[in-house]
BATOR-565253 format. One line per 5 residues: number of its first residue (from 1); their letters; for each residue x, y, z of N, C-alpha, C. Coordinates in pm, whole numbers, plus 50000, padded with zeros to 5 digits. Example, Ala and Ser with C-alpha at 12.3 -4.5 7.8 and 13.67 -1.06 7.14 Angstrom:
! BATOR-565253
1	AS	51319,49431,50780,51230,49550,50780,51320,49670,50780; 51285,49775,50708,51367,49894,50714,51290,50003,50787
//
This chain:
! BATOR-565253
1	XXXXX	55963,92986,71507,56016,92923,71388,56163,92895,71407; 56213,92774,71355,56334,92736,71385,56407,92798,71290; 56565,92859,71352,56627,92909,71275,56746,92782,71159; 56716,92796,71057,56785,92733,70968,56846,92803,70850; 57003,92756,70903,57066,92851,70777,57142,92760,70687
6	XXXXX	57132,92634,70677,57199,92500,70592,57100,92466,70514; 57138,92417,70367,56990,92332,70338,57061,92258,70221; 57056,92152,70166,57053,92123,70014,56970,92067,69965; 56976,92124,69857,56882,92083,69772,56888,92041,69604; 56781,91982,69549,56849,91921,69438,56682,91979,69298
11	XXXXX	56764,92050,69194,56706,92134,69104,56691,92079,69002; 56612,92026,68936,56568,91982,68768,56488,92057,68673; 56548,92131,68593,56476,92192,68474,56409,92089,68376; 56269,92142,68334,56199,92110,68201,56289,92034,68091; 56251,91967,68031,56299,91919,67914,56217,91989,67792
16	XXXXX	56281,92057,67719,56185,92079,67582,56135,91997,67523; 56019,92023,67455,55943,91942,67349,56013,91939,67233; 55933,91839,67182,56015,91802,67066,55871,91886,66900; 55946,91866,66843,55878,91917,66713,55833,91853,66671; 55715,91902,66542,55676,91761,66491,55697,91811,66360
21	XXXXX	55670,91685,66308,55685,91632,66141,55522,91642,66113; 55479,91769,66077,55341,91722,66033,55363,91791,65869; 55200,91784,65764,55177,91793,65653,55031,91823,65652; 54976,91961,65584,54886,91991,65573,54810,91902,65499; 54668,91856,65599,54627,91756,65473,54420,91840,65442
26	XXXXX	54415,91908,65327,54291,91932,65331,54226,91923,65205; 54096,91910,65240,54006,91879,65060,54048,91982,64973; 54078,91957,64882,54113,92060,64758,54271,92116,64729; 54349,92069,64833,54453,92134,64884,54554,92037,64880; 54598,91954,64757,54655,91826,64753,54850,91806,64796
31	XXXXX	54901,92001,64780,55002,91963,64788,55019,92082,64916; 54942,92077,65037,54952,92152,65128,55074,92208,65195; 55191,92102,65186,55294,92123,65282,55321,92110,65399; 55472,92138,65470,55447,92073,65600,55414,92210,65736; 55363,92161,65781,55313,92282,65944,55317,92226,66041
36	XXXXX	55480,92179,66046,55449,92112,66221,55532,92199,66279; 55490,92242,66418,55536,92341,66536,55632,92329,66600; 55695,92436,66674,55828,92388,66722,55735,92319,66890; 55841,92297,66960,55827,92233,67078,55798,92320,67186; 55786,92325,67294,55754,92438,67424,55894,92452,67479
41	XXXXX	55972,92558,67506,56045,92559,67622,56034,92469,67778; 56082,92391,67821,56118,92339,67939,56086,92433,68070; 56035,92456,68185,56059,92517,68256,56147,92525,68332; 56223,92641,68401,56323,92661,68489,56308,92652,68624; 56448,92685,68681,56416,92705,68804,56476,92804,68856
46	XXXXX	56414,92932,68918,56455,93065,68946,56483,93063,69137; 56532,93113,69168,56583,93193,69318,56580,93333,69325; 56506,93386,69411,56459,93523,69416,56528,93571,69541; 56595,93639,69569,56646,93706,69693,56507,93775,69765; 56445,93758,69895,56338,93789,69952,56365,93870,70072
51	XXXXX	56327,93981,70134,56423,94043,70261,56324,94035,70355; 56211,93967,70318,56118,93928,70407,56112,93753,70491; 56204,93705,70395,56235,93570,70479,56380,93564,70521; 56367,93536,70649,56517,93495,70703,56566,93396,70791; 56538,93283,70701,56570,93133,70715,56511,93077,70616
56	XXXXX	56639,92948,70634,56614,92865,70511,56506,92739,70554; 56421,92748,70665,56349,92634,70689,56233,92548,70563; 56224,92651,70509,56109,92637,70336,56198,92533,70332; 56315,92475,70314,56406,92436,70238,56487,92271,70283; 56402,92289,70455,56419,92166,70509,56412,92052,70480
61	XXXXX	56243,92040,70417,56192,91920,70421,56159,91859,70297; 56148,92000,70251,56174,92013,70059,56258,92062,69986; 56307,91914,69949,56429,91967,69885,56445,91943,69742; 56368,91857,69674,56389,91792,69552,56244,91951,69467; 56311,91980,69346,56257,92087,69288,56242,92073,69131
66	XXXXX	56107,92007,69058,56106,91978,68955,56059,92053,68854; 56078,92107,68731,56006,92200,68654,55945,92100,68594; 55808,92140,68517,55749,92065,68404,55810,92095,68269; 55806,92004,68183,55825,91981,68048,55768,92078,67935; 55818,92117,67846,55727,92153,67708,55694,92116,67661
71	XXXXX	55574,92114,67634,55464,92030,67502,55529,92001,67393; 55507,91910,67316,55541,91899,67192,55487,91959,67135; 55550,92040,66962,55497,92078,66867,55321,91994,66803; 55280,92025,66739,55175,92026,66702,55171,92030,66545; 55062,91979,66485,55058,92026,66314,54938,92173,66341
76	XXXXX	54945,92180,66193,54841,92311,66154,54933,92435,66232; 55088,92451,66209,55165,92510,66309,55112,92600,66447; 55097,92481,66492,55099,92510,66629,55214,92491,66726; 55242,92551,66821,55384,92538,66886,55370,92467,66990; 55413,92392,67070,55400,92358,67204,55376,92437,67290
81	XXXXX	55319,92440,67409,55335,92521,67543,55437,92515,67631; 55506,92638,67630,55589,92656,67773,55603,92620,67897; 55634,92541,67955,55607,92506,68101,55627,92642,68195; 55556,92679,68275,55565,92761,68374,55729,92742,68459; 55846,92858,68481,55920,92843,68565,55879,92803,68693
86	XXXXX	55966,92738,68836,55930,92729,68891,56040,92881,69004; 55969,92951,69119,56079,93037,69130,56017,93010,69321; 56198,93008,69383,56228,92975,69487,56273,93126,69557; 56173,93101,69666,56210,93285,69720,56346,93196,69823; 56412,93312,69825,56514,93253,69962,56573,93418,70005
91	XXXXX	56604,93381,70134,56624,93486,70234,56747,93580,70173; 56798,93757,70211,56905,93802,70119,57028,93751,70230; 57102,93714,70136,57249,93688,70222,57304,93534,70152; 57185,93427,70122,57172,93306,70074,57319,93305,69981; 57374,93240,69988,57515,93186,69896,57477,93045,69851
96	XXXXX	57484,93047,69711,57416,92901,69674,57558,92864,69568; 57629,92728,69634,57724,92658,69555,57671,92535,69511; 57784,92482,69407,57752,92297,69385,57762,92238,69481; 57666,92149,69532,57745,92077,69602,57814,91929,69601; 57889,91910,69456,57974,91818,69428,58064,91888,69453
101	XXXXX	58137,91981,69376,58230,92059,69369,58262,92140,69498; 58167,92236,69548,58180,92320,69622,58232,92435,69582; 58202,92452,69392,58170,92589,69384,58081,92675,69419; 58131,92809,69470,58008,92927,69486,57936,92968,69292; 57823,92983,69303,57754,92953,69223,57684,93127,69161
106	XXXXX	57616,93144,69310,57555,93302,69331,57543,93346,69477; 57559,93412,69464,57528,93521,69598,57448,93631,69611; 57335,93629,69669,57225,93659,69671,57256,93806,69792; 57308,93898,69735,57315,93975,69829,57227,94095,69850; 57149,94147,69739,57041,94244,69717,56893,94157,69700
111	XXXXX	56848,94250,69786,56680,94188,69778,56600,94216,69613; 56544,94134,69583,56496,94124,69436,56583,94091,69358; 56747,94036,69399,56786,93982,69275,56753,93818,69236; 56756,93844,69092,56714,93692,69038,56827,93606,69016; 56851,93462,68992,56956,93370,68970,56876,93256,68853
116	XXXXX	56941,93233,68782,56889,93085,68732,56946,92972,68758; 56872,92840,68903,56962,92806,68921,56991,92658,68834; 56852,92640,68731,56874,92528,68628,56802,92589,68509; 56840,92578,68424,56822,92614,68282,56675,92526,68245; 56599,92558,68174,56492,92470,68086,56528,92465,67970
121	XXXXX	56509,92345,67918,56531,92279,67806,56520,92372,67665; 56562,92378,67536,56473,92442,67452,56423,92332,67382; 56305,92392,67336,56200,92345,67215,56295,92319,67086; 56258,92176,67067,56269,92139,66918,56199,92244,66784; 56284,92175,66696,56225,92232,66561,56126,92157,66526
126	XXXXX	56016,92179,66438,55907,92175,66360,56000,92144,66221; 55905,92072,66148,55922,92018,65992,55931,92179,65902; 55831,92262,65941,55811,92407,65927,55938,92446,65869; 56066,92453,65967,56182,92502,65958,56246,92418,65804; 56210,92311,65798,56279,92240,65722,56293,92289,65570
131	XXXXX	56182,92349,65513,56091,92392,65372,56218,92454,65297; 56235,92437,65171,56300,92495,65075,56292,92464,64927; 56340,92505,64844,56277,92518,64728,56307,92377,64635; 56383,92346,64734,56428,92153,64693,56396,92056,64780; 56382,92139,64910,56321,92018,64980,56142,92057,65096
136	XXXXX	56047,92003,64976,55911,92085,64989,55876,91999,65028; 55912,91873,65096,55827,91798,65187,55919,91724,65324; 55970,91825,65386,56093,91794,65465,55984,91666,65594; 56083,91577,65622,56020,91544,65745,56141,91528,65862; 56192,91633,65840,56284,91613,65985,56248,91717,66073
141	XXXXX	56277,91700,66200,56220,91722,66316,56326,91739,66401; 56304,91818,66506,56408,91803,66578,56385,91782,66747; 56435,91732,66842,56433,91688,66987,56418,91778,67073; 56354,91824,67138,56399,91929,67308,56540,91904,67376; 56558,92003,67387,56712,92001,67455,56667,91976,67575
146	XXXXX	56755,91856,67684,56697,91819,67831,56752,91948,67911; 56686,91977,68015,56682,92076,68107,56791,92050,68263; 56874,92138,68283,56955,92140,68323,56954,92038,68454; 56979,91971,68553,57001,91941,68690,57104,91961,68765; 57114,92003,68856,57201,92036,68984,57163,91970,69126
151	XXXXX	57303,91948,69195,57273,91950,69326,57361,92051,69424; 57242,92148,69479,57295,92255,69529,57304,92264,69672; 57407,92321,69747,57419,92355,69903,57411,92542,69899; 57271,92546,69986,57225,92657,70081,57286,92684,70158; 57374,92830,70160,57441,92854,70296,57357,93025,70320
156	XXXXX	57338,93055,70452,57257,93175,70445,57355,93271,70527; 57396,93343,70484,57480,93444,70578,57416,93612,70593; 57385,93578,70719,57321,93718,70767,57342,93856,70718; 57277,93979,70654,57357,94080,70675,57389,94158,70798; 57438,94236,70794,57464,94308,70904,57600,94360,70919
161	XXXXX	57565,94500,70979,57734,94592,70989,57805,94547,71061; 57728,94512,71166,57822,94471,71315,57820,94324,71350; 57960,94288,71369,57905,94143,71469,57935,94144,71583; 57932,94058,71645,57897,94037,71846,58026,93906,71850; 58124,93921,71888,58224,93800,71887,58250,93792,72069
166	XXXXX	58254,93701,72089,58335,93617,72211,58336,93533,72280; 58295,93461,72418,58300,93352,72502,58126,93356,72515; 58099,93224,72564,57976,93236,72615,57966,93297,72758; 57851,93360,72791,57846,93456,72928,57940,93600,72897; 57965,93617,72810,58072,93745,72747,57944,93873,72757
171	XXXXX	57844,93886,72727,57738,93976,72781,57711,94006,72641; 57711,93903,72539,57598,93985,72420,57510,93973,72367; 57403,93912,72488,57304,93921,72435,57233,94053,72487; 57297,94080,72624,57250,94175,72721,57309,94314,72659; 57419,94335,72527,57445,94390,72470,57354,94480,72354
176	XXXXX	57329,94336,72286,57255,94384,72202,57065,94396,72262; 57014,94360,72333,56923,94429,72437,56889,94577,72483; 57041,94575,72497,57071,94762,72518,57087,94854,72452; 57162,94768,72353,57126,94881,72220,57028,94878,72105; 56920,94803,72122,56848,94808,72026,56689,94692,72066
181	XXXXX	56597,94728,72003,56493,94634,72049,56479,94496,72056; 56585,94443,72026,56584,94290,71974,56584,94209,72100; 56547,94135,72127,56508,94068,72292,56532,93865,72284; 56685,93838,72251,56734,93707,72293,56726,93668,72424; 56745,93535,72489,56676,93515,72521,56872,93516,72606
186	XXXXX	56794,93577,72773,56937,93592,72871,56920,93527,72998; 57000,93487,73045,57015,93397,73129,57139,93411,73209; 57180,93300,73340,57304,93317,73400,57391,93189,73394; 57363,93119,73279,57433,93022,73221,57478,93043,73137; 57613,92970,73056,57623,92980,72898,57547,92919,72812
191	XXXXX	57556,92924,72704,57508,92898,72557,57342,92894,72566; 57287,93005,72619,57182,93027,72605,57156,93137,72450; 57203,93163,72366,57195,93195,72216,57249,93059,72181; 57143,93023,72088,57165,92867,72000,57144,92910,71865; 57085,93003,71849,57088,93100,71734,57135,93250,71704
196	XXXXX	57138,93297,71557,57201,93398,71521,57065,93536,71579; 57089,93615,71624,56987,93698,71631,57041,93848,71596; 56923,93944,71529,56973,94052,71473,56922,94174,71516; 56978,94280,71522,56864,94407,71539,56958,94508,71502; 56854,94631,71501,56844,94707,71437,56884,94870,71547
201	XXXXX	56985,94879,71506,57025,94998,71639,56991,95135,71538; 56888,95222,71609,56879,95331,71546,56989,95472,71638; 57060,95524,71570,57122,95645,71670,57067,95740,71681; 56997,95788,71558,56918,95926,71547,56818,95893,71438; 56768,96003,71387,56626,96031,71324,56639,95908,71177
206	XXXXX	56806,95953,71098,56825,95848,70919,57000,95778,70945; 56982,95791,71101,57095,95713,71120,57113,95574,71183; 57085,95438,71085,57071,95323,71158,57194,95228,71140; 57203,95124,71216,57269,94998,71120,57230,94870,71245; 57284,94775,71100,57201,94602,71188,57336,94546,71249
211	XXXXX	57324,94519,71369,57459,94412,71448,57390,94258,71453; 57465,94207,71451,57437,94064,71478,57480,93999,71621; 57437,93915,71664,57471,93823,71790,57459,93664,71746; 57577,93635,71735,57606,93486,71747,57603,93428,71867; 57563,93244,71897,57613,93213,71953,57771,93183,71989
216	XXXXX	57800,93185,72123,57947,93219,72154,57986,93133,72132; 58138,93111,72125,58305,93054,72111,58327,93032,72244; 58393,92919,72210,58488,92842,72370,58608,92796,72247; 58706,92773,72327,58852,92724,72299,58839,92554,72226; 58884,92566,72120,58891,92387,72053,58734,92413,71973
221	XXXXX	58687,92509,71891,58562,92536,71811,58624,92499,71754; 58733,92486,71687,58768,92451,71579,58791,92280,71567; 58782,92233,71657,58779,92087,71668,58612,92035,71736; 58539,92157,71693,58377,92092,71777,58309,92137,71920; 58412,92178,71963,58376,92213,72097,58256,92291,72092
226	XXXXX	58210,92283,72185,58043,92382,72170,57971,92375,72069; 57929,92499,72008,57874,92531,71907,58008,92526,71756; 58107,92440,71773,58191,92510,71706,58170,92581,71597; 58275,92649,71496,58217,92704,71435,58119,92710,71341; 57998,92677,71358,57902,92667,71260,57821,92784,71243
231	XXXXX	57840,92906,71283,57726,93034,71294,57877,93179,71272; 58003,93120,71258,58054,93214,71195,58056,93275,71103; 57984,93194,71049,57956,93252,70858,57880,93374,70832; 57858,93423,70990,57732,93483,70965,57816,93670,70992; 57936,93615,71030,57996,93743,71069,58081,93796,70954
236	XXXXX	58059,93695,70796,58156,93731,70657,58112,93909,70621; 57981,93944,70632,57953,94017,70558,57987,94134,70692; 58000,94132,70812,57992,94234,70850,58130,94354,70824; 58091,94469,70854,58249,94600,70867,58314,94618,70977; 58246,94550,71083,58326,94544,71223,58289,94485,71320
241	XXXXX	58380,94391,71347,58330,94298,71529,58385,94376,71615; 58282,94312,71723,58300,94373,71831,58360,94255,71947; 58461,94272,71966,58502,94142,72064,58479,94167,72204; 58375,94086,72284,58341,94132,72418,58386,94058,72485; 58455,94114,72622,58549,94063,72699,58427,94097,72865
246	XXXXX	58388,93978,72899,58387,93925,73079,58524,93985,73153; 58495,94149,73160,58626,94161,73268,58635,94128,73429; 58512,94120,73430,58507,94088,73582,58394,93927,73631; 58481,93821,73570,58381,93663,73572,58332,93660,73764; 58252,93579,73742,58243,93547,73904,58325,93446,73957
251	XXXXX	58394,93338,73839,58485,93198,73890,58637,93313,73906; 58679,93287,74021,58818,93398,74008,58894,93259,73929; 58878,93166,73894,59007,93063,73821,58951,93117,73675; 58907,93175,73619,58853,93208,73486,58963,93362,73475; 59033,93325,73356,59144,93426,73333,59073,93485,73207
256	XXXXX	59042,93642,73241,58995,93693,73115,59049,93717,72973; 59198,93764,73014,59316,93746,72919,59349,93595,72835; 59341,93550,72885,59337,93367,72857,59213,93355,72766; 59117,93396,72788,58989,93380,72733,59008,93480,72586; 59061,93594,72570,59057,93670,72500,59107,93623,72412
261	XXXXX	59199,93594,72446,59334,93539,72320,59244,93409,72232; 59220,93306,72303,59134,93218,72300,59044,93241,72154; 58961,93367,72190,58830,93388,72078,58942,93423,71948; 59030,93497,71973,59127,93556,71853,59184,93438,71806; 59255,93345,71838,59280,93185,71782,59194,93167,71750
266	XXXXX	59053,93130,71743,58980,93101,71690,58958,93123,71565; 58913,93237,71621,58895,93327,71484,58991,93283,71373; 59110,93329,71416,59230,93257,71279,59221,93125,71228; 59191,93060,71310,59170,92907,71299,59099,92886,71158; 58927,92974,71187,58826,92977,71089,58861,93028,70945
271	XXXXX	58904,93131,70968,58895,93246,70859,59015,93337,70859; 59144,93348,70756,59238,93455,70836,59179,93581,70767; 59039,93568,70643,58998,93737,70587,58868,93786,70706; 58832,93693,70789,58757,93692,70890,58855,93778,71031; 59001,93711,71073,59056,93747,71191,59116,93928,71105
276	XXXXX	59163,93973,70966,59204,94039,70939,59047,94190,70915; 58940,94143,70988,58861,94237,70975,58835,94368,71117; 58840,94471,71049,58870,94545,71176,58773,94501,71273; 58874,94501,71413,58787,94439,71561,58801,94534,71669; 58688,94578,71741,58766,94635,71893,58709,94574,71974
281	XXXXX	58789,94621,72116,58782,94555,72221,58687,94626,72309; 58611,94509,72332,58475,94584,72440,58477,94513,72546; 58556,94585,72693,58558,94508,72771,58387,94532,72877; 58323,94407,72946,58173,94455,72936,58195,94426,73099; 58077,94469,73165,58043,94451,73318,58137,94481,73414
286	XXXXX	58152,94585,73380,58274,94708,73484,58174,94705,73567; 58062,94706,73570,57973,94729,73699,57922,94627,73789; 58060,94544,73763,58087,94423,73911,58180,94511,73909; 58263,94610,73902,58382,94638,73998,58338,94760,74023; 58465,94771,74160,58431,94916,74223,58501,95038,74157
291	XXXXX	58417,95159,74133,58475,95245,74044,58593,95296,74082; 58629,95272,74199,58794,95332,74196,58898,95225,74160; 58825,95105,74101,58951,95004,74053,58917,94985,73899; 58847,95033,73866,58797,94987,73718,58904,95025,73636; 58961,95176,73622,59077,95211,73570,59197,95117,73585
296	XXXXX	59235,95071,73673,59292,94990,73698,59302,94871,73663; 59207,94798,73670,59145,94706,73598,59151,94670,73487; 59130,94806,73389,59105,94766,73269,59243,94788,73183; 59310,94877,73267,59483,94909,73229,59545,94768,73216; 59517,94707,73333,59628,94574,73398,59584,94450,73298
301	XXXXX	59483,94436,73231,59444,94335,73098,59451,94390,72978; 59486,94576,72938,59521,94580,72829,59678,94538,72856; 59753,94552,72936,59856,94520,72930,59949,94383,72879; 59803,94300,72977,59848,94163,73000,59806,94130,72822; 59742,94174,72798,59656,94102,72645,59711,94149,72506
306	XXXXX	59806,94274,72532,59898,94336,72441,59785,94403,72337; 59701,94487,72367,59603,94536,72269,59628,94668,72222; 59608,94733,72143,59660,94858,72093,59561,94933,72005; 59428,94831,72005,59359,94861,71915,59277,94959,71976; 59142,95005,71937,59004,95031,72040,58970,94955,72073
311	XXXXX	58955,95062,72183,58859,94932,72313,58802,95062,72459; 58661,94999,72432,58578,95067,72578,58483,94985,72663; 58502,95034,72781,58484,94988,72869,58342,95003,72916; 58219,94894,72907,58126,94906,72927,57998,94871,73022; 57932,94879,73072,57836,94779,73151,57682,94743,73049
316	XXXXX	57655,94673,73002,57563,94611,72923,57396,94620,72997; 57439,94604,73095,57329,94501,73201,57285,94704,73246; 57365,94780,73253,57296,94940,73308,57297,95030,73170; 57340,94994,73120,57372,95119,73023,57461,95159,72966; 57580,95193,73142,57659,95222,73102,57753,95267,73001
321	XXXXX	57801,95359,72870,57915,95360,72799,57883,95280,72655; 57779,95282,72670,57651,95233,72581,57653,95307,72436; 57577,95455,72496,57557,95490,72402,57755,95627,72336; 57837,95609,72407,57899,95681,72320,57981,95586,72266; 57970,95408,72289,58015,95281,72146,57960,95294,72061
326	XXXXX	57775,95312,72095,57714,95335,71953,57731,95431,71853; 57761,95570,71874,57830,95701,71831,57965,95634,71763; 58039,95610,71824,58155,95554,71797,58164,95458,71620; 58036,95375,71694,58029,95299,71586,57960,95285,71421; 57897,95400,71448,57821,95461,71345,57945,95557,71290
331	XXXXX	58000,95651,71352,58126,95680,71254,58185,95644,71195; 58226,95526,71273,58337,95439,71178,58241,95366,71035; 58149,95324,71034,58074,95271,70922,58026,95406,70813; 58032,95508,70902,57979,95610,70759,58083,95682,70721; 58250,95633,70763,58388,95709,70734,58394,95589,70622
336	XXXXX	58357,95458,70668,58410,95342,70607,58295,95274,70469; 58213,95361,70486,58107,95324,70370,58153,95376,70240; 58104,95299,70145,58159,95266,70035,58029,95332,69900; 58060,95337,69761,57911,95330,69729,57892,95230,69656; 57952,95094,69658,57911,94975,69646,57822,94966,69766
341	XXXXX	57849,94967,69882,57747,94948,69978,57634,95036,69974; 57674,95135,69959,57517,95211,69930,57459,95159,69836; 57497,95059,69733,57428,95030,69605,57355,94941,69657; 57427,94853,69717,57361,94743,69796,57280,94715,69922; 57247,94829,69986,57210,94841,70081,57054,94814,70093
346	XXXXX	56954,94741,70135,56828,94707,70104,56775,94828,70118; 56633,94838,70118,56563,94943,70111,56484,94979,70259; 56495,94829,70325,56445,94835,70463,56544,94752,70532; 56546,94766,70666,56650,94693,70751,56623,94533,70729; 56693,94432,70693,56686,94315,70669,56582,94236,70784
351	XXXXX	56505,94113,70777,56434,94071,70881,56520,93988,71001; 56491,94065,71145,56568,93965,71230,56525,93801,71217; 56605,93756,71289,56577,93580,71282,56514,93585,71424; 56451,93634,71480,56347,93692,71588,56269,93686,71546; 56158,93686,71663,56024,93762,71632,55986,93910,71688
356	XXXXX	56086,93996,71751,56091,94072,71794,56106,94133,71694; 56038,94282,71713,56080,94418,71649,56176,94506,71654; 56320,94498,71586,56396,94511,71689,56505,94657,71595; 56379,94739,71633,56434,94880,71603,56387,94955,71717; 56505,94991,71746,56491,95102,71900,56565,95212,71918
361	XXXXX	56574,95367,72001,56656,95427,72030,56760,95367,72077; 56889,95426,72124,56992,95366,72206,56956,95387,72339; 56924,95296,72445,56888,95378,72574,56972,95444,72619; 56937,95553,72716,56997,95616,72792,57079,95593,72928; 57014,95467,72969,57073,95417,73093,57010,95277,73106
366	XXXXX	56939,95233,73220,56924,95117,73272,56763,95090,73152; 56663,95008,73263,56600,94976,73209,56536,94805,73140; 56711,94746,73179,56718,94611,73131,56673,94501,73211; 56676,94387,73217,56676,94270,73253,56751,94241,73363; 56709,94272,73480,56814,94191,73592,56892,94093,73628
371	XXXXX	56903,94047,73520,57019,93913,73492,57115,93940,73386; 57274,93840,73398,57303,93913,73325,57333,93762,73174; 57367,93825,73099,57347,93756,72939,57438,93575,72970; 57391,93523,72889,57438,93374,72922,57519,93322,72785; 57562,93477,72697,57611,93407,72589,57697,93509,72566
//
């Protein structure tokens, strides 16, 4: 299934019925009065946060969303019928704005919450309403109120604690592989992730959280280049990127430092509440170098790159330093958890945009794919 996280679409609520002007008319019964019904409510149009869909493809090809109308009132007071709402499941994370305006509208961040995203009409008055002790043969009536329309833009932003930031060939797909069951697709080219993919890193027995993997950043995303940024959106909700650094490329004209800086412009470029979110530095595939230079190595580019933050040094593709990032990183999210987030936290791990199952121990060592990641 293709991953789709854009969509617009365009919403029309019910129009209410209108009321009627009726008058009891029966044998024997000459000054009956009036009994006409009010009108039906309009139907709506609802959005359901779903944690079982994750993509907006429902949303591709159908986009126009009509409610039915309310009946008109009736005599012998009868009321109109209600039109049935119409209700739109969409994936949790979904941010739904105008899209004239480009106001945010709702944000769909808990599974089962509801939105209304067009109103239905109300039902007219009935003659019924009209009756009083001077006016015993009313014939006014009143109209259905028309039912709301919108035209709305679908944006879907992933959840997840962690994101995966850097160059293409930066090693995260072979990253997230290693730490968790989720299985993108790796290669020894770039931009082999064309999509967002998610999983589910378990550390221990009730200790989990979801990272994400974007496709990668090259220099000038912000003017189109590559993928530019169109799959950053997906890194708003996370508590911490992880910026992965190619310390050891195979082109020796490929400057890793150069490259680093690179993803961090970027980043600012996009978003400065995006570049101001805590980041560390994961420098990956120490295991192209020889272990008596790695120290070395990894000294002589914190230097060059002016970093001060965290940062460890890992091999993706063995294991390597693996699992005490994951340790690492589960601290920092349960020092940094909130109980808004616990409020919000689904009840099951959100669905990857995979078809993989992608809850796993942290491995222990190797085990992986003999190639190394292409994104």
């Amino acid at each position: 299934m293709k991953f789709i996280d854009e969509a617009r679409i365009s919403v029309t609520a019910g129009n209410g019925g209108d009321g009627s002007a009726s008058f009891r008319r029966e044998k024997f019964i000459p000054f009956g009065g009036p009994n006409g019904g009010d009108g039906g409510r309009g139907g709506s149009i609802i959005a359901v946060a779903d944690r079982n869909i994750n993509t907006l493809v429902d949303f591709r090809f159908t986009k126009a969303f009509k409610a039915r109308n309310g009946e008109n009132g009736r005599g012998s007071d009868c009321n109109g019928r209600g039109a049935d709402d119409i209700v739109l499941r969409m994936p949790v994370g979904t941010v739904i704005s105008d899209a004239e305006s480009g106001e945010q509208l709702f944000d769909l961040a808990k599974d089962g919450q509801r939105v209304v995203l067009a109103k239905g009409g109300k039902g007219g008055l009935g003659n019924l309403h009209f009756k009083s002790s001077t006016n015993r043969a009313p014939r006014q009536f009143t109209h259905g109120d028309p039912g709301e329309a919108r035209e709305l833009q679908l944006e879907l932003k992933v959840l997840a604690d962690v994101g995966l930031l850097g160059m293409p060939n930066a090693g995260k797909s072979t990253f997230i592989r290693a730490v968790s069951a989720a299985r993108p697709k790796v290669a020894d080219y770039p931009f082999t992730t064309l999509a967002p993919n998610l999983g589910v890193v378990r550390v221990d027995f009730d200790h989990s959280f979801v990272i994400a993997d974007i496709p990668g950043l090259i220099e000038g995303a912000a003017e189109g280049a590559g993928l530019g940024h169109r799959f950053l959106r997906h890194l708003a909700r996370t508590r911490l990127l992880l910026h992965l650094v190619d310390i050891a490329p195979y082109d020796e004209n490929i400057d890793p430092v150069r490259e680093a800086r690179a993803i961090v412009e970027e980043l600012r470029k996009y978003d400065e509440s995006l570049w101001q979110k805590p980041r560390w530095l994961i420098l990956n595939k120490t295991d192209r170098l020889e272990e008596s230079q790695r120290e070395a190595v990894v000294a002589e580019f914190l230097q060059q790159f002016g970093w001060d933050g965290p940062v460890f040094a890992i091999s993706a593709l063995t294991g390597e330093g693996c699992r005490p990032l994951v340790h690492a990183i589960m601290r920092h999210l349960d020092a940094t958890r909130t109980d808004t987030d616990n409020e919000a936290e689904p009840a099951n791990p959100p669905s990857p945009a995979t078809d993989a199952e992608d809850t796993a121990d942290v491995p222990a060592g190797s085990g992986l794919p003999a190639q190394e990641s292409g994104s």
